[in-house]
C-alpha positions as CSV (number, residue, x, y, z in Angstrom):
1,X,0.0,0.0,0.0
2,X,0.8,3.6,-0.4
3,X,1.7,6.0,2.2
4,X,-1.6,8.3,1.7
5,X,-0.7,11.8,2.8
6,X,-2.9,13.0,6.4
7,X,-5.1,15.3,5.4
8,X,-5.3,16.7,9.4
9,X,-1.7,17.5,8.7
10,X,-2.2,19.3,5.8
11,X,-5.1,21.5,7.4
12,X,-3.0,22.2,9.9
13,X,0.2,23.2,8.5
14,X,-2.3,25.6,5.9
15,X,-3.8,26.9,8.9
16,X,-0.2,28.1,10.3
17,X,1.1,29.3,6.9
18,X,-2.1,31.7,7.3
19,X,-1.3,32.6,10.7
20,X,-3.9,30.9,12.8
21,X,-3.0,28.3,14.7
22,X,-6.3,26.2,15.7
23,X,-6.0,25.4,19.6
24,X,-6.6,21.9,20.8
25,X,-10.3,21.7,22.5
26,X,-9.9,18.6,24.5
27,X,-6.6,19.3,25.7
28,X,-7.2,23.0,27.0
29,X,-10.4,21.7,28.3
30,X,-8.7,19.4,30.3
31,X,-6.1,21.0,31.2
32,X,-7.7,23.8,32.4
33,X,-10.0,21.3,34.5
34,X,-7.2,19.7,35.9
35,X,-5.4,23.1,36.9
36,X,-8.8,24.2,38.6
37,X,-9.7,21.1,40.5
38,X,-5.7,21.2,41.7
39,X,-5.8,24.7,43.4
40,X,-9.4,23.8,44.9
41,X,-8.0,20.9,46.6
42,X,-5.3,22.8,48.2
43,X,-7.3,26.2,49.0
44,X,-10.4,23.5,50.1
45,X,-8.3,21.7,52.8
46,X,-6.7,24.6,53.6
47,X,-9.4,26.7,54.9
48,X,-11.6,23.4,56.2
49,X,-8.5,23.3,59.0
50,X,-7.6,26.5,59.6
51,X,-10.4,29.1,58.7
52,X,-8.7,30.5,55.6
53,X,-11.0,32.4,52.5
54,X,-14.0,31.5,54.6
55,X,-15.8,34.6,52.2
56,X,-14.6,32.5,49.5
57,X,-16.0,29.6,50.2
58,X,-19.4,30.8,51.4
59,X,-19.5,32.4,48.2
60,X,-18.5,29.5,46.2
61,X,-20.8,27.3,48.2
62,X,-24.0,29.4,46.9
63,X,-23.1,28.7,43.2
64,X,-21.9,25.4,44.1
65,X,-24.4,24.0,46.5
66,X,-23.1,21.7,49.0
67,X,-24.4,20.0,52.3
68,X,-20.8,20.1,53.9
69,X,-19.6,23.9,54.1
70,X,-16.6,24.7,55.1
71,X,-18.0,27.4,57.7
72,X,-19.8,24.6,59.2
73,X,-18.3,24.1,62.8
74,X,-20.3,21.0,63.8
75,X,-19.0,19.3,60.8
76,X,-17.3,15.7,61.9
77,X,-13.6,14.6,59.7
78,X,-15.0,12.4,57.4
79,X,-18.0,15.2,56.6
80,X,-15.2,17.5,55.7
81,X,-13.5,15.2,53.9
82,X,-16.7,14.5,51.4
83,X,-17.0,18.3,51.1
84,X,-13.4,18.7,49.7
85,X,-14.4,15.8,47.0
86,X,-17.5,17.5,46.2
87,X,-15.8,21.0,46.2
88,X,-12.8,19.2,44.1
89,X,-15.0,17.7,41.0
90,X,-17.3,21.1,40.7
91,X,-13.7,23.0,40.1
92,X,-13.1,20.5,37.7
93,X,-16.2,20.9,36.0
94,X,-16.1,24.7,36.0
95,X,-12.5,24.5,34.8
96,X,-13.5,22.2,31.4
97,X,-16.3,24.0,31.1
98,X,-14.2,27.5,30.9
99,X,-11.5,26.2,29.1
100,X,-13.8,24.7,26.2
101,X,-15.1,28.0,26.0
102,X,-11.8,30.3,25.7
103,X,-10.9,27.4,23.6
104,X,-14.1,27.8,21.4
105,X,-14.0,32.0,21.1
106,X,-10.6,32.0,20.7
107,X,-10.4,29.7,17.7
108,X,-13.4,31.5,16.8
109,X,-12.6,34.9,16.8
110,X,-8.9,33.9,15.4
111,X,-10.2,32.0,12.4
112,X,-12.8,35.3,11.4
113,X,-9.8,37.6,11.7
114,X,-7.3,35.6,9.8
């Protein structure tokens, strides 16, 4: 058989010749996700142990509803633990949800202008 050439690669090295470079959806998405859910973990179990962005979190926890707050003193260990989870995969959400977008208007708005 023939080596075929891949026509992805093609588009793609067109695209740059043109000056627009496409960005990759899934992997800023997930990225972005990853990066979010990260710095939630640490900020989370830092303030559920030591009081830390308690304004944060009370504002995060009303567009993020939860049934463990972090403001919440009777809360036992294991009740703050499932509140760091929960607080961990709705940062991960919001942060693929973002990147897709920035992803999606930047490709977007690069590919009208070029």
């Amino acid at each position: 058989m023939e080596n075929q050439p891949d026509n992805n690669n093609d588009d793609v090295l067109k695209k740059q010749d043109a000056g627009y470079v496409p960005l990759d959806l899934r992997a800023a998405s997930l990225g972005l996700g990853i990066l979010f859910a990260i710095f939630s973990l640490i900020v989370s179990v830092w303030s559920r142990f030591t009081g830390f962005a308690e304004n944060f979190w009370m504002i995060y926890h009303d567009l993020h509803p939860t049934p463990f707050t972090a403001s919440d003193p009777a809360l036992g260990l294991w009740e703050h633990l499932a509140g760091i989870i929960i607080d961990f995969a709705y940062a991960g959400v919001d942060g693929i949800i973002m990147g897709a977008s920035f992803v999606f208007f930047y490709n977007f708005l690069t590919k009208k202008t070029s």
